[in-house]
C-alpha positions in Angstrom: 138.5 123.2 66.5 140.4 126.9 66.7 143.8 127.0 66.2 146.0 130.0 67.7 149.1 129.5 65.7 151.9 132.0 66.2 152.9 133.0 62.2 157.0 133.3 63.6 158.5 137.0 63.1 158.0 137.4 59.2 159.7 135.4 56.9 157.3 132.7 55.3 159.1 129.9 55.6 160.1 130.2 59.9 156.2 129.5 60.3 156.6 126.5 62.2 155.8 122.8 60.0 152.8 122.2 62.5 151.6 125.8 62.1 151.8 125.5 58.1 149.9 122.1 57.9 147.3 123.3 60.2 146.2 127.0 58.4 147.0 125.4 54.9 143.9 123.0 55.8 141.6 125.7 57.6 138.2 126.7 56.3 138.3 130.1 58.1 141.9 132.0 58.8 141.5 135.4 61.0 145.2 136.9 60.9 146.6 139.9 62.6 146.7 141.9 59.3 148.5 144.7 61.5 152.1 142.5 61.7 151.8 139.1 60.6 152.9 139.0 56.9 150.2 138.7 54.3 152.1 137.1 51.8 152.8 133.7 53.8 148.8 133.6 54.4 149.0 133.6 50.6 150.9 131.0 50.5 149.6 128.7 52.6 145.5 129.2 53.0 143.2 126.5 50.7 141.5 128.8 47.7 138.2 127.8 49.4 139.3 129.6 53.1 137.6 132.6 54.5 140.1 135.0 55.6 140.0 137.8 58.1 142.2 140.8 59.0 141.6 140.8 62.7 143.6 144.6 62.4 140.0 146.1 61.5 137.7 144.0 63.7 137.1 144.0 67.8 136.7 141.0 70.4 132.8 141.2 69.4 133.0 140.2 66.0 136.0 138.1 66.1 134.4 135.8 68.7 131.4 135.7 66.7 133.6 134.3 63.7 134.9 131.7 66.3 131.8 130.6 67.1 129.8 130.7 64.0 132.7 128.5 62.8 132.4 126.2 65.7 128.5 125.8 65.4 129.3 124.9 61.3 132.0 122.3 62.3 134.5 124.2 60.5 138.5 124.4 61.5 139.5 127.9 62.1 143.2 129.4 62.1 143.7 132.5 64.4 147.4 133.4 63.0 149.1 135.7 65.6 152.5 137.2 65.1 155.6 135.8 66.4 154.1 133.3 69.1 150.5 134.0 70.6 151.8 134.3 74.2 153.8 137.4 74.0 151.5 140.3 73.7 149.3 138.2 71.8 146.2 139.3 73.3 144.8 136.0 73.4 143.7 135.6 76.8 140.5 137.3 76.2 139.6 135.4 73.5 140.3 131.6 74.9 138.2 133.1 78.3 135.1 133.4 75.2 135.9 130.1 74.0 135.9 128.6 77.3 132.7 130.2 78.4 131.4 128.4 75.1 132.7 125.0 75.7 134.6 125.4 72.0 137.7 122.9 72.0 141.6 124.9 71.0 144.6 124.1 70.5 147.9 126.6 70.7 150.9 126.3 68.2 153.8 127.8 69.4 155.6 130.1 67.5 159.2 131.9 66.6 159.3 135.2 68.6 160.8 137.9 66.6 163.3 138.2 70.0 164.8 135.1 68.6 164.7 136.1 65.4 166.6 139.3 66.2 169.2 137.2 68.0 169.7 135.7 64.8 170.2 138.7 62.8 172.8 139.7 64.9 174.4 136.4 65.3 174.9 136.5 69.2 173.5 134.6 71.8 171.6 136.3 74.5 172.8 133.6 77.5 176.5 133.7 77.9 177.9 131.5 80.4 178.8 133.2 83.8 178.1 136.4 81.9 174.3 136.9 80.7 171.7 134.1 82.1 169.0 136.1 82.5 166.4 137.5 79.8 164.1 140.7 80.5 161.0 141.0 78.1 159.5 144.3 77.9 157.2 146.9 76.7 156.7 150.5 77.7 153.3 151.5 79.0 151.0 153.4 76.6 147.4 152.4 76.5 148.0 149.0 78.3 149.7 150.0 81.6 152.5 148.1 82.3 152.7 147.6 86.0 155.8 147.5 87.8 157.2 144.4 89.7 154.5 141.9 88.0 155.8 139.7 85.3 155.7 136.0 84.2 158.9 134.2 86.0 160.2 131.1 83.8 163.1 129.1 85.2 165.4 126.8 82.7 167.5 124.3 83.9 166.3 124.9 87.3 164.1 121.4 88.0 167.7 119.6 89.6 167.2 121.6 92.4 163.8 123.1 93.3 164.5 123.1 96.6 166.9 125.7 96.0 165.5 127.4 93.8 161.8 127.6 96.4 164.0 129.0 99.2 165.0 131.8 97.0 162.0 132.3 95.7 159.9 132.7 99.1 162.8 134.9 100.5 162.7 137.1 97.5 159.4 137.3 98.8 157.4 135.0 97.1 153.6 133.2 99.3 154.7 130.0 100.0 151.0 129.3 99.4 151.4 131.0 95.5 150.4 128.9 92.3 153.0 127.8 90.0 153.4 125.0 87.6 155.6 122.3 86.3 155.6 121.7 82.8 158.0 118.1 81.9 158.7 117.7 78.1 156.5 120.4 76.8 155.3 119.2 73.3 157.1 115.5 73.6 154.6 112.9 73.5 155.0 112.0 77.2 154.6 115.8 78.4 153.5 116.0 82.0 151.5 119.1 83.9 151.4 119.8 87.5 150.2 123.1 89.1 151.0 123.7 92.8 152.0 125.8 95.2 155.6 126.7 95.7 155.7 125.0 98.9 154.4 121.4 97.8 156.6 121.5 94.4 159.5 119.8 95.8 157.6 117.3 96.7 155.3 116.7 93.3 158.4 116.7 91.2 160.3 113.9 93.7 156.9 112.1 93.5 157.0 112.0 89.4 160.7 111.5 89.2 161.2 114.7 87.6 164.8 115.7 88.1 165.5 117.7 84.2 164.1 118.8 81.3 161.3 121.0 83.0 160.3 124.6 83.3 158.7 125.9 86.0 156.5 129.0 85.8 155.0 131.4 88.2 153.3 134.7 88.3 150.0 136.3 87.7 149.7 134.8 84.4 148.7 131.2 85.7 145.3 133.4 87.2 142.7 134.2 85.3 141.5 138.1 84.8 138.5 140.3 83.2 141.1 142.4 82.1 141.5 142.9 78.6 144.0 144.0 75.7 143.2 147.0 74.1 144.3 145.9 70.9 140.7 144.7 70.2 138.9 146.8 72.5 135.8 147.8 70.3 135.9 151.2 72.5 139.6 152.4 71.0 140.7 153.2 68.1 143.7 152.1 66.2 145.8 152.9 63.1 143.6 150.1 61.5 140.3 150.7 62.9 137.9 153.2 64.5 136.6 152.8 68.1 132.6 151.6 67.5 130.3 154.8 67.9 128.3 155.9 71.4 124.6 155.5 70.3 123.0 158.9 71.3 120.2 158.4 74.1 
């Protein structure tokens, strides 16, 4: 099995109890040496585990680890920083392990924008002052593309016929995919992708009236694009980009 486990914002111990359990019993640990801090792989990896700093390697050879661990029946921990799904660069690599029919599992993570909350002590949702929170990144060698983002809406499943109407006239497809996630992570978790125009429907059919999120955006698609971050064809402050082979 792979694991992507997201390491939480630094500190050893706000590694999530799941997270710990599952890299203190991996044979192969590949961490991104470039944030995630070395000292709680230290603390946690078996003597016997192979580790990797994924900060000097590319896609290439990272997938190869993947799959040379899969092929020896071997558990492998991909340690991300913060959690894997922001600007984790993991798509790329679960579209290799899908193309290989190689089984994983993601464990969510503390984002260092909740950490940084907590260093300040505030609270980012205020009522009937802040409800809304923007995550961003300028564009550098990833182009950030204006107007396409990931839309996630709390407290919102009471009244999705509400919130569809506002959603198409903001000018949403009627016909575009989104997804209801009930009690992510309980043991009864439920999962239902649709289109915005049947969702009313698929939540009054499963009784689901609270404690949902629904998502929508381009990340439910599938792409060929790729991060950079392991791009064997740039270079980093960790790496150099792999050499043109002279004709």
């Amino acid at each position: 099995m792979i694991y992507f486990i997201g390491a939480g914002p630094g500190a050893e111990d706000l590694i999530t109890i799941r997270g710990a359990k599952i890299l203190s019993e991996a044979d192969v640990i590949i961490y991104a040496g470039s944030l995630v801090n070395f000292d709680l792989v230290k603390k946690y990896a078996k003597p016997q585990a192979k580790i990797y700093d994924s900060s000097k390697m590319n896609l290439k050879q990272i997938s190869e680890i993947m799959i040379e661990a899969q092929n020896k029946n071997l558990n492998l921990a991909r340690l991300h920083t913060g959690d894997p799904s922001i600007y984790g660069a993991i798509s790329e690599q679960i579209k290799i392990l899908r193309e290989n029919n190689i089984n994983f599992e993601i464990i969510p993570g503390v984002s260092s924008f909740c950490s940084v909350a907590a260093s300040l002590k505030i609270s980012y949702t205020i009522p009937e002052i802040s409800q809304n929170i923007l995550i961003s990144r300028l564009s550098g060698r990833t182009i950030n593309p204006e107007n396409v983002k990931a839309e996630i809406y709390f407290l919102s499943s009471g009244n999705i016929k509400e919130l569809c109407e506002k959603l198409i006239n903001s000018g949403h497809s009627q016909n575009e995919k989104i997804a209801l996630v009930y009690k992510s992570s309980w043991p009864d978790e439920k999962i239902f992708y649709t289109k915005i125009n049947e969702l009313e429907k698929i939540a009054n059919e499963n009784n689901i009236k609270n404690h949902a999120l629904i998502i929508l955006g381009k990340c439910l698609e599938e792409f060929e694009t790729r991060s950079k971050l392991y791009d064997e064809n740039f270079s980093t402050g960790f790496r150099e980009a792999v050499k043109t082979r002279p004709r």
